[in-house]
C-alpha positions in Angstrom: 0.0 0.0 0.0 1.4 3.5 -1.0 1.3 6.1 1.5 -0.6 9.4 0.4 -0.3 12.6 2.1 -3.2 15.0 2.1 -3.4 18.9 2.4 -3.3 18.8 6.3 -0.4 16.4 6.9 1.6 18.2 4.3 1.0 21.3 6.0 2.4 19.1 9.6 5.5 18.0 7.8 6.4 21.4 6.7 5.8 23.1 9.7 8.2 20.6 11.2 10.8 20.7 8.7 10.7 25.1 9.0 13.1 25.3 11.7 16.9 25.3 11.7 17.8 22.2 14.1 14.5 20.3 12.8 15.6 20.3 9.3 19.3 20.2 9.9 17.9 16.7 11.9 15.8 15.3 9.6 18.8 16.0 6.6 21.3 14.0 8.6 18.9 11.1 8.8 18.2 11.4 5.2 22.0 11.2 5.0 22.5 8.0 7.2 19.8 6.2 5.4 17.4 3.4 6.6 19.6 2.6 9.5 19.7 6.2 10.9 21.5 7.4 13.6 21.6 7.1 17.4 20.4 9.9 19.1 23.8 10.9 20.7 25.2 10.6 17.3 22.6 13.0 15.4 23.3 15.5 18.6 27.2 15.5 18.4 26.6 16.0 14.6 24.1 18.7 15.0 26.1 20.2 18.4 22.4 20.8 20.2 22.1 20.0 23.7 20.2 16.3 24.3 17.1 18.2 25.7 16.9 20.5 22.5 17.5 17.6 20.2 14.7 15.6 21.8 12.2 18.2 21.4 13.3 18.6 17.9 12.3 14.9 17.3 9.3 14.6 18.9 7.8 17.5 17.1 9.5 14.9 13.9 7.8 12.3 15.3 4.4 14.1 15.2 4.7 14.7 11.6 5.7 11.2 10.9 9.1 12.5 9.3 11.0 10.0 11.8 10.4 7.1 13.5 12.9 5.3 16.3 13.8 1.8 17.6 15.0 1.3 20.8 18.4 -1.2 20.9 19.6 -1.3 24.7 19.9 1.3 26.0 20.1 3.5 22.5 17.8 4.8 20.6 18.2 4.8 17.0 16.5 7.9 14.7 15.8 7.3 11.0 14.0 9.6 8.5 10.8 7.6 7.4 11.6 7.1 3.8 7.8 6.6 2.8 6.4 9.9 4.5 9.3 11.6 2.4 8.6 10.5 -0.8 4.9 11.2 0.1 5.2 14.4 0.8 7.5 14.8 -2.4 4.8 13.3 -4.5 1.7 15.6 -2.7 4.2 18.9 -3.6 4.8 17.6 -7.3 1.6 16.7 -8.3 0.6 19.5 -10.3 3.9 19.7 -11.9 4.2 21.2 -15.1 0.1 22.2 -15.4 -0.4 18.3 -15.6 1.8 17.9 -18.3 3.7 14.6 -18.0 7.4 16.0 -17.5 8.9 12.8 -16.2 8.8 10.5 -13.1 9.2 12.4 -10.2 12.3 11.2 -8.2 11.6 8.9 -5.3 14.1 8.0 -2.8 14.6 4.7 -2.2 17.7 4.3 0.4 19.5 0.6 0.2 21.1 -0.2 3.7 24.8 1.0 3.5 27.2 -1.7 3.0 29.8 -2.6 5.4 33.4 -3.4 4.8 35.7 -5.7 6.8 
């Protein structure tokens, strides 16, 4: 099943993603790919304090931008791919006055490989 993104959640993402740290967040979990990032790892990345950071992701969270696994005693941040490409495809959708000016680009992250 495809996700879809309507007029209201679309408006939720954004508002998330229009703020320095949020964005700068969500960019570096773009970056690390399906795996993400542990949250002390994003923070010494983005050089926020832990308390900033975690407000940053919950208001992520809310918009369905990020989603996180707990392993231990970390928890580990990645960018939902799907909601992405969602919102991509809501903002695009109208592209060109309907005209059909190629397939839109959708992100589709492969786990990074890892070398002995």
């Amino acid at each position: 099943m495809e996700l879809s993104v309507d007029t209201v959640t679309a408006l939720d993402c954004l508002r998330a993603l229009g703020q320095e740290h949020r964005l700068a967040a969500f960019r570096a979990l773009v970056q690390a790919g399906p795996a993400g990032l542990c949250v002390g790892e994003l923070r010494e990345a983005l050089g926020i304090p832990g308390p900033t950071l975690s407000a940053h992701l919950n208001q992520l969270r809310q918009a369905g931008l990020v989603q996180d696994q707990r392993e231990g005693r970390q928890i580990q941040v990645a960018a939902d791919f799907a909601r992405m490409n969602a919102l991509l495809a809501f903002l695009t959708e109208n592209c060109c006055a309907g005209a059909d000016c190629g397939p839109a680009s959708v992100c589709a992250p492969t786990a990074k490989e890892t070398t002995a």
